[in-house]
LUMTI-848418 format. One record per residue (C-alpha): residue number from 1; x, y, z. Coordinates in pm, whole numbers, plus 50000, padded with zeros to 5 digits. Layout:
BEGIN
{seq: NUM X: X Y: Y Z: Z}
...
This chain:
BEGIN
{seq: 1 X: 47679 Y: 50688 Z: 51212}
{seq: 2 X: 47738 Y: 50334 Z: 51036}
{seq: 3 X: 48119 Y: 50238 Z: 51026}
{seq: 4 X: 48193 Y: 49822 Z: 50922}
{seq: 5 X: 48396 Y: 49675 Z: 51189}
{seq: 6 X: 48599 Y: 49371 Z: 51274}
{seq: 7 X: 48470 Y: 49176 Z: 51576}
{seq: 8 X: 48641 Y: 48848 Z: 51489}
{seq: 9 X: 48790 Y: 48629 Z: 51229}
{seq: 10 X: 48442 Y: 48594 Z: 50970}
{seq: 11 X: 48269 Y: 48875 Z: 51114}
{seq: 12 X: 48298 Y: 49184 Z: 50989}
{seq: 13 X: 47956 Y: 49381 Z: 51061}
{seq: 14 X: 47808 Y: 49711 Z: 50920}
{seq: 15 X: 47641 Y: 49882 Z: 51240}
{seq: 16 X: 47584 Y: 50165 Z: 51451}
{seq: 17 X: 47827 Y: 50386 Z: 51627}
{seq: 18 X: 47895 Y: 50665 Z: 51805}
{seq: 19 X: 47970 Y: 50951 Z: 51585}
{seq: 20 X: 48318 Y: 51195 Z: 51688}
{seq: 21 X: 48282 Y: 51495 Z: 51879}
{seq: 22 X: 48381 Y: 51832 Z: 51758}
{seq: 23 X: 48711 Y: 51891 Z: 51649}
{seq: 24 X: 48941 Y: 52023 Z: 51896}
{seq: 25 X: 49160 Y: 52316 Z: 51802}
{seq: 26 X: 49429 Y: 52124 Z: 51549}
{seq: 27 X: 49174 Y: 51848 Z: 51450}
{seq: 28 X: 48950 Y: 51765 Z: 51173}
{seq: 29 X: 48651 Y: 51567 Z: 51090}
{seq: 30 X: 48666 Y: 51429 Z: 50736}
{seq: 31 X: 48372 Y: 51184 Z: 50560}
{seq: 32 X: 48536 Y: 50897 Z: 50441}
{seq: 33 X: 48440 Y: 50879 Z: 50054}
{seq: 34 X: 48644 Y: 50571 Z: 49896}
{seq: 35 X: 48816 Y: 50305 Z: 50119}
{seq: 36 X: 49076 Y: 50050 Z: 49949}
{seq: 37 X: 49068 Y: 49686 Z: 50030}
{seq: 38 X: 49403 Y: 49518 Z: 50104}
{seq: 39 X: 49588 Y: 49176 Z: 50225}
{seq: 40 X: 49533 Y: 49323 Z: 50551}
{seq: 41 X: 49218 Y: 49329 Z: 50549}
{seq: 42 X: 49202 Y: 48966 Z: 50405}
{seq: 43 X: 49399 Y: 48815 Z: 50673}
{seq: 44 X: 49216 Y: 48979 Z: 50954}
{seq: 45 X: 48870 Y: 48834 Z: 50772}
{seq: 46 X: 49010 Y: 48523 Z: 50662}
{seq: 47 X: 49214 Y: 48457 Z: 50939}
{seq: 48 X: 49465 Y: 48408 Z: 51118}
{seq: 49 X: 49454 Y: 48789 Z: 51161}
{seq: 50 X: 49739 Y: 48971 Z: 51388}
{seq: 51 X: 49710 Y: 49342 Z: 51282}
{seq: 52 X: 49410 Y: 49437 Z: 51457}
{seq: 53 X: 49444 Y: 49355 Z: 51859}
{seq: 54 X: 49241 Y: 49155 Z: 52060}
{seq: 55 X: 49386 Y: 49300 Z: 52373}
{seq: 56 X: 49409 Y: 49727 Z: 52398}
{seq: 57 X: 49681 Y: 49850 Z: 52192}
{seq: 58 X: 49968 Y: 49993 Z: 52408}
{seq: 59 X: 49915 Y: 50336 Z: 52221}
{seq: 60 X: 49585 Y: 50417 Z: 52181}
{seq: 61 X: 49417 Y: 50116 Z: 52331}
{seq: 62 X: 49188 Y: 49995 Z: 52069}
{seq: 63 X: 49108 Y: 49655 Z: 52025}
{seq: 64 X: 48815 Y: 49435 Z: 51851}
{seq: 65 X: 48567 Y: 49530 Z: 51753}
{seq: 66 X: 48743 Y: 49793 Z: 51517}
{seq: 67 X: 48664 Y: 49998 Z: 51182}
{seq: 68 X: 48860 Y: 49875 Z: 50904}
{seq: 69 X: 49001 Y: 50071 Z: 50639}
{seq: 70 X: 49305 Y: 50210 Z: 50617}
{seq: 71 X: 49321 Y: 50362 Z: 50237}
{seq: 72 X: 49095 Y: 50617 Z: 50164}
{seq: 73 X: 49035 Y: 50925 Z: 50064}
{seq: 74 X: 48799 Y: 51197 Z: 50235}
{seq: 75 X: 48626 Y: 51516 Z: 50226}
{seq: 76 X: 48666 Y: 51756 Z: 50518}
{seq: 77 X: 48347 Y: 51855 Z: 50699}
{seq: 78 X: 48484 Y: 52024 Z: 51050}
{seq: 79 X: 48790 Y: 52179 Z: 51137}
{seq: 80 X: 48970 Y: 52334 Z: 51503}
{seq: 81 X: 49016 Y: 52706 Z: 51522}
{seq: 82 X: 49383 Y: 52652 Z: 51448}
{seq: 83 X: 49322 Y: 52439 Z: 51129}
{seq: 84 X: 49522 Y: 52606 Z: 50816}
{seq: 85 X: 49595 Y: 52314 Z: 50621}
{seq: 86 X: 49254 Y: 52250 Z: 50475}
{seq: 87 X: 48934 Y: 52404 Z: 50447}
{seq: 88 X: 48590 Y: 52246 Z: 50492}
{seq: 89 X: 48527 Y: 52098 Z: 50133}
{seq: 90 X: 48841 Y: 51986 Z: 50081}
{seq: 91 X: 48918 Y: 51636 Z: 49915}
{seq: 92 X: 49159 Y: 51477 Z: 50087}
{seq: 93 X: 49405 Y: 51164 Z: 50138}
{seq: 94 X: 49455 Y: 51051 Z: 50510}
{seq: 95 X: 49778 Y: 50933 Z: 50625}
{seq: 96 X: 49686 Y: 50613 Z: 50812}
{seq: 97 X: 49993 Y: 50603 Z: 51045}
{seq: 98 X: 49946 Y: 50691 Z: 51426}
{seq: 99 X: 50322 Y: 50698 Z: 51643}
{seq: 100 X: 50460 Y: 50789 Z: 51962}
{seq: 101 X: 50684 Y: 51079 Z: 51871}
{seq: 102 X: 50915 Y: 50967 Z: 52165}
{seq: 103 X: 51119 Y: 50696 Z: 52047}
{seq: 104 X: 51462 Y: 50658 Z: 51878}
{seq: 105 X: 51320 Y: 50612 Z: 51570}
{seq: 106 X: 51054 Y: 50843 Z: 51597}
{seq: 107 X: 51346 Y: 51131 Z: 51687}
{seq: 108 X: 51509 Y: 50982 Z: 51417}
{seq: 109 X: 51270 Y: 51049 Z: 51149}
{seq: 110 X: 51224 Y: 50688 Z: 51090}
{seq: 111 X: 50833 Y: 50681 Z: 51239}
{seq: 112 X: 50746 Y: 50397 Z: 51070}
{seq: 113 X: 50990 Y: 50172 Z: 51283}
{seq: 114 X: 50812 Y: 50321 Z: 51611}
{seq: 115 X: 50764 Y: 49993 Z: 51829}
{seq: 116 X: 50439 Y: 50173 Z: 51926}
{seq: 117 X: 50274 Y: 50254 Z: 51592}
{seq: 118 X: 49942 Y: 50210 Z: 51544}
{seq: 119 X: 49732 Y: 50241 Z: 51193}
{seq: 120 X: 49382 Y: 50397 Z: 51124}
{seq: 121 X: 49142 Y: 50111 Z: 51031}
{seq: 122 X: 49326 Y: 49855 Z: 51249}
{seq: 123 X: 49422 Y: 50002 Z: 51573}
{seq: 124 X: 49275 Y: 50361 Z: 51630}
{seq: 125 X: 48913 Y: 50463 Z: 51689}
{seq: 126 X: 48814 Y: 50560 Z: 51369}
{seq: 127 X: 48866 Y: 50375 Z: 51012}
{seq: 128 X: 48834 Y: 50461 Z: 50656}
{seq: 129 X: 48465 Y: 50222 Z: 50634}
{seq: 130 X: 48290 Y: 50471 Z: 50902}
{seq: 131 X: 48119 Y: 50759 Z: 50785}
{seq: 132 X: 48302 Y: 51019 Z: 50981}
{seq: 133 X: 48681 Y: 51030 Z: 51173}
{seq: 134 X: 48851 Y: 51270 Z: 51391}
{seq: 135 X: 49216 Y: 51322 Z: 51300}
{seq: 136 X: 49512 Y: 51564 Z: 51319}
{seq: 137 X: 49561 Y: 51822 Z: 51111}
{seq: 138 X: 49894 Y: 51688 Z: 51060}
{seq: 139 X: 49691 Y: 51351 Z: 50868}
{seq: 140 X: 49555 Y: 51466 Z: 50570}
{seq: 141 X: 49666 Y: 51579 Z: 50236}
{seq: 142 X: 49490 Y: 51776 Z: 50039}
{seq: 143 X: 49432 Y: 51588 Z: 49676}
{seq: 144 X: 49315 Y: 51936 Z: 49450}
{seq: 145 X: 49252 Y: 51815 Z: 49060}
{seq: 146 X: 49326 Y: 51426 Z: 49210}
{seq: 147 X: 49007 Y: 51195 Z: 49140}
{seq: 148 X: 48867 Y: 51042 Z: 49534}
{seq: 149 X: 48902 Y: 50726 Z: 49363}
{seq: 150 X: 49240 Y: 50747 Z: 49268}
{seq: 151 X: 49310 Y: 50952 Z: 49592}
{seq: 152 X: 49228 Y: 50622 Z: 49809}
{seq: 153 X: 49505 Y: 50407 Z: 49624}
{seq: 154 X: 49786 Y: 50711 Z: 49725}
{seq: 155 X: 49824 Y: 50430 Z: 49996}
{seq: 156 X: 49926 Y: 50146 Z: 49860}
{seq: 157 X: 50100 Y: 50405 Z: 49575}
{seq: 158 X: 50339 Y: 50473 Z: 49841}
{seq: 159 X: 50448 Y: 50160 Z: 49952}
{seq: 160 X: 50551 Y: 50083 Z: 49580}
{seq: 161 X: 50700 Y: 50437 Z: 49559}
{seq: 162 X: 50908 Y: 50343 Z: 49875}
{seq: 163 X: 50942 Y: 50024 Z: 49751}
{seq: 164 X: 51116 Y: 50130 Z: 49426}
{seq: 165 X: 51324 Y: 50446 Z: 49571}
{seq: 166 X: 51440 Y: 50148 Z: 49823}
{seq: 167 X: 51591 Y: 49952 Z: 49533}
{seq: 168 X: 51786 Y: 50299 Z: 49381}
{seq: 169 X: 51596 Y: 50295 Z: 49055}
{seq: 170 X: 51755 Y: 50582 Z: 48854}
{seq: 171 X: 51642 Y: 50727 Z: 48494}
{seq: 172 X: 51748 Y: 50470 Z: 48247}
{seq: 173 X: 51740 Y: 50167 Z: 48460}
{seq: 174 X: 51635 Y: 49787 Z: 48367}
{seq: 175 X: 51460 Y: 49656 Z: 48694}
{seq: 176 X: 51258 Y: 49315 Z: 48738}
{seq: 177 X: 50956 Y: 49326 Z: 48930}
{seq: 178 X: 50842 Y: 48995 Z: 49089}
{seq: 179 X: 50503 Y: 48949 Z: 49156}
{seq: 180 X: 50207 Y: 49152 Z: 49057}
{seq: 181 X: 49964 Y: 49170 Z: 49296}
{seq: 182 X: 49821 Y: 49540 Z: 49355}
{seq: 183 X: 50158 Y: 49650 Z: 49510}
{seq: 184 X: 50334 Y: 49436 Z: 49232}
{seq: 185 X: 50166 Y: 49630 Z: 48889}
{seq: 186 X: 50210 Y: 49963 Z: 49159}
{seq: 187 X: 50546 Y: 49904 Z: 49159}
{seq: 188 X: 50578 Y: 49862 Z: 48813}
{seq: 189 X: 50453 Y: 50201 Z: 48751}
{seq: 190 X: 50649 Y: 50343 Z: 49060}
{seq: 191 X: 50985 Y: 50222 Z: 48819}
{seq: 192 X: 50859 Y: 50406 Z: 48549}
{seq: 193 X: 50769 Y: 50750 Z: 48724}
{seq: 194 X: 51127 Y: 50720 Z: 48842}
{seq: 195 X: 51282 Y: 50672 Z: 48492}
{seq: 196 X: 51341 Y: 50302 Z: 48425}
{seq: 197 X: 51337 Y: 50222 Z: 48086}
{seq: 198 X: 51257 Y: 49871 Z: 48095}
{seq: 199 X: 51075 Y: 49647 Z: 48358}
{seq: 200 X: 51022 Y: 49311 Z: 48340}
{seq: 201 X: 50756 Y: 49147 Z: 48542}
{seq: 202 X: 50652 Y: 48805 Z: 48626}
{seq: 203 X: 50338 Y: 48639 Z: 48812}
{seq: 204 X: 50239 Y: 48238 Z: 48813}
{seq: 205 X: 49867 Y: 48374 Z: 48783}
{seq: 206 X: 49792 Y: 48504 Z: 48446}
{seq: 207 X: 49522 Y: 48786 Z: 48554}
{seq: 208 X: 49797 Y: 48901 Z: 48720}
{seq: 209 X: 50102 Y: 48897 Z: 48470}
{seq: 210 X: 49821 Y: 49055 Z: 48227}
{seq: 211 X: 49747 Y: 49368 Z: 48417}
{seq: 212 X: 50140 Y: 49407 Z: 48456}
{seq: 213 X: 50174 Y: 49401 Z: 48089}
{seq: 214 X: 49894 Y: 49664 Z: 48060}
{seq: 215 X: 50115 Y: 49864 Z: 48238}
{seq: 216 X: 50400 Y: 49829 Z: 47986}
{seq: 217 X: 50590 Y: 49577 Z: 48154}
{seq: 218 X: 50759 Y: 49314 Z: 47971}
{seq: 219 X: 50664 Y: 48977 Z: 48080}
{seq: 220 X: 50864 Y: 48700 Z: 48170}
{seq: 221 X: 50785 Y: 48322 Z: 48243}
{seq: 222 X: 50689 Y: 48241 Z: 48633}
{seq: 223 X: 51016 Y: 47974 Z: 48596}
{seq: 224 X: 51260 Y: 48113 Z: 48747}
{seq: 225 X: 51523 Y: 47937 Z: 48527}
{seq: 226 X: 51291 Y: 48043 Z: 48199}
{seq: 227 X: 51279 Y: 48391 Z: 48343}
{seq: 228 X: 51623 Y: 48406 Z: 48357}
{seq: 229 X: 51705 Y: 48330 Z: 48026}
{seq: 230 X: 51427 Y: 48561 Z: 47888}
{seq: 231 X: 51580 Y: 48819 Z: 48119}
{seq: 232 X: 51859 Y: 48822 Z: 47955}
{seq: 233 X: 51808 Y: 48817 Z: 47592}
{seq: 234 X: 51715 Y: 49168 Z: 47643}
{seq: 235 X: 51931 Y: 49262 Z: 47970}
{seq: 236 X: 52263 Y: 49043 Z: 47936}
{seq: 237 X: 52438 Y: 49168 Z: 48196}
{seq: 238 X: 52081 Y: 49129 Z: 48448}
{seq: 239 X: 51909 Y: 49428 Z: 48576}
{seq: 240 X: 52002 Y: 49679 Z: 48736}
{seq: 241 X: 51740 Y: 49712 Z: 49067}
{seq: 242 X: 51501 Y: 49421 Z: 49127}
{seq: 243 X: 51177 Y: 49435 Z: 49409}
{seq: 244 X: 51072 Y: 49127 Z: 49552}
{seq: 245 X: 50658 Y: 49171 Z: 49561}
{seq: 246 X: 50578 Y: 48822 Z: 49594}
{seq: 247 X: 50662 Y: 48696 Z: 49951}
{seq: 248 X: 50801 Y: 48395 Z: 49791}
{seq: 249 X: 51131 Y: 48199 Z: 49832}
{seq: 250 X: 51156 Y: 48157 Z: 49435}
{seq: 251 X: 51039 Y: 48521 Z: 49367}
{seq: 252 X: 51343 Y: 48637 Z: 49606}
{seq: 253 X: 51567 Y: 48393 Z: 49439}
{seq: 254 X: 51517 Y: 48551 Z: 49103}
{seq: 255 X: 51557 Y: 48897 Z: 49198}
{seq: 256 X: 51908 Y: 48796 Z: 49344}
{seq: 257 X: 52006 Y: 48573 Z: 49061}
{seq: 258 X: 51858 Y: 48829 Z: 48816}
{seq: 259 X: 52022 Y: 49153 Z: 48908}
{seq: 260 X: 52401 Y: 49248 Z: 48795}
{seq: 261 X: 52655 Y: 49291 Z: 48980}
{seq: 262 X: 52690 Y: 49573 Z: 49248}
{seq: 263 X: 52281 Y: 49614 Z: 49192}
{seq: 264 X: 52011 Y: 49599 Z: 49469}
{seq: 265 X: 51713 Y: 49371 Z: 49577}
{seq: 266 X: 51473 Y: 49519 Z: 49753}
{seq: 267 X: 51170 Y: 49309 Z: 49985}
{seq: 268 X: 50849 Y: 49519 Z: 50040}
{seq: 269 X: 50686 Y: 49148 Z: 50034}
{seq: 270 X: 50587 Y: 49018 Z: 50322}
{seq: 271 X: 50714 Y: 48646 Z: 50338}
{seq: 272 X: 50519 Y: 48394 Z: 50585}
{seq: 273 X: 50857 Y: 48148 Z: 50656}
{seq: 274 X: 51202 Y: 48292 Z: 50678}
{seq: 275 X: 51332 Y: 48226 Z: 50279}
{seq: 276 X: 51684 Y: 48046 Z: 50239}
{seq: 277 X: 51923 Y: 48339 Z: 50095}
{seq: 278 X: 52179 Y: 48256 Z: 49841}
{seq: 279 X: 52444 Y: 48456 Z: 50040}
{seq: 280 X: 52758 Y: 48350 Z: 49820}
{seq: 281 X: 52580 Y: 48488 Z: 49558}
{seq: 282 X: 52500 Y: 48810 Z: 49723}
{seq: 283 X: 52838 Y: 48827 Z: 49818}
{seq: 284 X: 53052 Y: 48734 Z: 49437}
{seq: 285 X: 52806 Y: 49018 Z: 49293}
{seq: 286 X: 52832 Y: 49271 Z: 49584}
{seq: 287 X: 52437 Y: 49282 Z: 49571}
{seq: 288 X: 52262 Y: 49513 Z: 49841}
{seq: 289 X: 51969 Y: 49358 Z: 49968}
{seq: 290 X: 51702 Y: 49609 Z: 50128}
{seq: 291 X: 51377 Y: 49574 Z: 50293}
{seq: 292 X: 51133 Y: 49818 Z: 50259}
{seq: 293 X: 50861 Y: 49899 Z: 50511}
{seq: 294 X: 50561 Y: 50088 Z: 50445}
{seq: 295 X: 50656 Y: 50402 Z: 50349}
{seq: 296 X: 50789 Y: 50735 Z: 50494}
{seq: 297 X: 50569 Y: 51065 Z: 50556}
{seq: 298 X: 50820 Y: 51212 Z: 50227}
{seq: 299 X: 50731 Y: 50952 Z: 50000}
{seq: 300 X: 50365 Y: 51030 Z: 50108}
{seq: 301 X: 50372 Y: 51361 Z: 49990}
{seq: 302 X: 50657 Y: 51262 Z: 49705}
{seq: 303 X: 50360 Y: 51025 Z: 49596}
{seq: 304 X: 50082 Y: 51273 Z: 49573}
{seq: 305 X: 50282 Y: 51517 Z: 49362}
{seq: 306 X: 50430 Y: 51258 Z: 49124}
{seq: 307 X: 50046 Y: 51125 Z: 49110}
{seq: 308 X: 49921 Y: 51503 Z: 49052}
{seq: 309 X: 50165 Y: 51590 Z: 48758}
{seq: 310 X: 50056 Y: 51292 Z: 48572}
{seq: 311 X: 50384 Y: 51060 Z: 48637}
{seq: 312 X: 50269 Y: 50788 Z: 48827}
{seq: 313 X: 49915 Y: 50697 Z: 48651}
{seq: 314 X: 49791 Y: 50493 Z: 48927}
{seq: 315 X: 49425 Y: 50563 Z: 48825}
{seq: 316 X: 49569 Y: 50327 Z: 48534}
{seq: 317 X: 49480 Y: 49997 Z: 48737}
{seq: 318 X: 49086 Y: 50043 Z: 48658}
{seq: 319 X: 49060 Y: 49946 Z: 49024}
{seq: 320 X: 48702 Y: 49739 Z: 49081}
{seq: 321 X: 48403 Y: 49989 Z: 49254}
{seq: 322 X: 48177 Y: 49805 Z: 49504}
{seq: 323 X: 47895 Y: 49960 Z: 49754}
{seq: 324 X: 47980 Y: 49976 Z: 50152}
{seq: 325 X: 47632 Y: 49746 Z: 50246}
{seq: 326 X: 47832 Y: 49469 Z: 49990}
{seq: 327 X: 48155 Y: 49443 Z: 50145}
{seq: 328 X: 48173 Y: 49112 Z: 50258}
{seq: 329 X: 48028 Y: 48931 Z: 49954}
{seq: 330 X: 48137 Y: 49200 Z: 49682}
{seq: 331 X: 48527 Y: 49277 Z: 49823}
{seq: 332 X: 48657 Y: 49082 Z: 50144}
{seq: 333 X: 48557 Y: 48725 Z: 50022}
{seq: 334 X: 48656 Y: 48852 Z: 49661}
{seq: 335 X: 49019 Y: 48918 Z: 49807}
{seq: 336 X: 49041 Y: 48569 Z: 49760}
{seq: 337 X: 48919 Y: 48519 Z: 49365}
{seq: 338 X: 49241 Y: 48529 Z: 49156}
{seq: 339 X: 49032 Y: 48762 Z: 48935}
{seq: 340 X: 48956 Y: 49026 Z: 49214}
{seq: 341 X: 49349 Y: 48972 Z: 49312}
{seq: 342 X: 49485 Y: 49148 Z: 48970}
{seq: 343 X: 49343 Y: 49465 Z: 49065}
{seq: 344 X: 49259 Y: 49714 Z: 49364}
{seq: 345 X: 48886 Y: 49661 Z: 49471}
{seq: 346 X: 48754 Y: 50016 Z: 49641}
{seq: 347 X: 48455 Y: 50071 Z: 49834}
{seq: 348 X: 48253 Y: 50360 Z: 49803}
{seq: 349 X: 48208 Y: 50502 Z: 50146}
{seq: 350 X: 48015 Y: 50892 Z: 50094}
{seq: 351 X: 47812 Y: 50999 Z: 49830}
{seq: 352 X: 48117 Y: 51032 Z: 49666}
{seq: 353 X: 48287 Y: 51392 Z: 49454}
């Protein structure tokens, strides 16, 4: 079968591999048909990389060259004798995340703190840009009425979702979301399916503050100090729930000076230097301050039924549609056009439903 792998930073090949054996009894083999493209994947193309291991990973021990692709969505074509959760047919979404099952925080129910994790499309055998994978039962979702393409952004739907549970959004709630990348105008809709009734946004890239806006979020200058002040013409007393989606010192500066007091910042953004924290301020207000990794295996399945009932349009980003054989020129080195950055790029993987 053809799968596109990572051998090294710039080289990202489409090429022939070994295709999975049969399903054993809880297993399933599922034909990728739409794969997301992420930061992820840019860093790990662009450089300097660090998700996908050069050495075998202590859990499954997988290393370079991989199959990327970790957001997809997938029709089952095999199942094990014992399979009841799908059928062959099915559409699915895959659950990317591999654990131990053995550690504190795996006993816990906290698996995605597992010191062990690994994720399809970085550190298993199979990845959402190969024609086939083997996974557990356990894995995949079954999407029913939901679109493939909009079943391979339930991913990244779910780390907004977590995201914006993280920060205690509650029906009625003004909330500020900084930065609006894809998990930035995600977030903005994540607010809304969980009842805010106002959402400002901001972004120093306009494509990007745009496609926020087409969301229905009210846009505010990239100035911190002039999004203050437009904050709060409308929001006096701040907002009530801010999430930091910019990995930014200023964009985390906002949300703290921005929210009211006793509210909550929360940091799904990954941030490449440690950011100075105004902690005085944080403590005068009382502010909680939460980071938010990934998301859990309920806000998976929370996702998929808020996406299902029509609550959180995520098929609203219009995400760009490029062919598997164009990868490289069409999506990775696109990652890095601020016009491809507004938006979700998705690569059609099967003949597609």
């Amino acid at each position: 079968m053809l799968a596109a792998r990572l051998h090294a930073v710039g080289d990202v090949r489409l090429e022939e591999v070994d295709a999975p054996s049969p399903p054993g009894p809880t297993e399933v083999v599922v034909a990728p048909q739409w794969c997301g493209l992420c930061g992820t994947d840019a860093r790990e193309y662009f450089g300097p990389g660090g998700s996908v291991p050069d050495e075998p990973h202590v859990l499954t021990g997988i290393h370079k060259p991989v199959t990327l692709g970790h957001e997809l969505s997938a029709v089952v074509t095999e199942i094990g004798s014992r399979v009841s959760r799908v059928a062959v047919g099915d559409a699915v979404a895959v659950f990317p995340l591999v654990t131990c099952g053995r550690c504190t925080s795996c006993i816990q129910g906290h698996p995605i703190l597992c010191p062990f994790k690994a994720w399809i499309g970085m550190s298993t055998l199979y990845g959402g840009l190969g024609d086939l994978m083997l996974v557990d039962e356990s894995m995949v979702s079954p999407l029913g009425d939901i679109d493939p393409v909009v079943g391979a952004m339930i991913e990244p739907a779910s780390v907004a979702l977590e995201a914006a549970t993280a920060a205690r959004i509650r029906a009625g709630d003004v909330v500020l979301v900084s930065g609006c990348g894809p998990i930035g105008v995600l977030t903005v809709l994540a607010a809304k399916a969980l009842g805010s009734s106002l959402v400002f946004a901001n972004d120093p890239q306009p494509l990007r503050a745009a496609a926020a806006e087409a969301l229905g979020a009210v846009i505010v200058p990239s100035d911190p100090a002039e999004a203050l002040d437009a904050i709060h013409q409308l929001a006096p007393d701040g907002v009530d729930a801010a999430v930091n989606c910019a990995g930014k010192e200023p964009s985390l500066d906002l949300c703290i000076r921005a929210v009211r007091p006793g509210g909550t910042v929360s940091v799904p953004a990954v941030h490449a230097t440690p950011p100075a924290v105004d902690v005085w301020k944080v403590t005068r207000n009382a502010l909680t301050i939460v980071g938010s990794l990934g998301y859990s295996r309920d806000t998976w399945d929370r996702t998929i039924a808020l996406v299902a009932s029509g609550a959180y349009p995520i098929g609203s980003l219009n995400p760009i549609r490029i062919e598997r054989d164009r990868l490289v020129e069409d999506g990775l080195e696109a990652l890095g056009a601020t016009a491809a950055a507004a938006t979700k790029i998705l690569v059609r993987v099967g003949a597609g439903l």
